[in-house]
N, C-alpha and C positions, 0 to 999 in steps of 0.2 A: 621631607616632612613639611607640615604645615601649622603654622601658630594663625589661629582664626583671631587674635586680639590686637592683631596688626593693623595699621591701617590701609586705605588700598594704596599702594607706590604707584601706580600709573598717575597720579594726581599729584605727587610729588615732584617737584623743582629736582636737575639734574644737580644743582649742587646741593640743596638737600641731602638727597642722597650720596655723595659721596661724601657728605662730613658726617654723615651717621652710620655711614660701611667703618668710618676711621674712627668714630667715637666706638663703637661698639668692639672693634678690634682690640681700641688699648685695656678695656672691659675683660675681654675673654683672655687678655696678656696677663692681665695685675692680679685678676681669682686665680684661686688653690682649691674652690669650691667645687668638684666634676660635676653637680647636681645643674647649679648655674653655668656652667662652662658649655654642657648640650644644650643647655637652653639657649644662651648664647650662639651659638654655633646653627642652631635653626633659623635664628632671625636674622643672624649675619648671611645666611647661605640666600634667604630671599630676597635679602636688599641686593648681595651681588649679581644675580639672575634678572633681575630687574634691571640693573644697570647694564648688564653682557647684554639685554634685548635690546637695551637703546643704543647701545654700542654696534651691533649688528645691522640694527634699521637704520640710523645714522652711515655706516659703510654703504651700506646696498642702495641709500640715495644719492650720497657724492658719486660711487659707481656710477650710476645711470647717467646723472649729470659730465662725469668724464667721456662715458661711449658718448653722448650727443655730442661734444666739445670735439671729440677724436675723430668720430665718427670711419668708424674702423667697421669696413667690410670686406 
């Protein structure tokens, strides 16, 4: 799912976002509210997706950086 009231995460600071994956988390722990807890559970899902892409491209460039260093053929 998608919350359009979001702002864009590509613009945001890597620790940004991870103090707002963990602010949001202890959020969806402390409700008893289900109505808020989906809602939560949407914006929590797209900050971490956000995070797993920078996480992804961040490997796939030390990677590179290792094969040049190794240089393994």
């Amino acid at each position: 799912m998608f919350n359009p009231l979001l702002p864009d995460l590509t613009n945001i600071k890597q620790e940004e976002l991870v103090k707002k994956i963990g602010e949001l988390s202890q959020k969806y722990q402390r409700t008893q509210n289900m109505g808020l807890k989906n809602q939560l559970m949407v914006i929590l899902e797209q900050y971490r997706e956000e995070y797993r892409i920078r996480l992804r491209a961040q490997v796939e460039k030390d990677m590179k950086k290792l094969d040049k260093v190794l240089n393994i053929e």
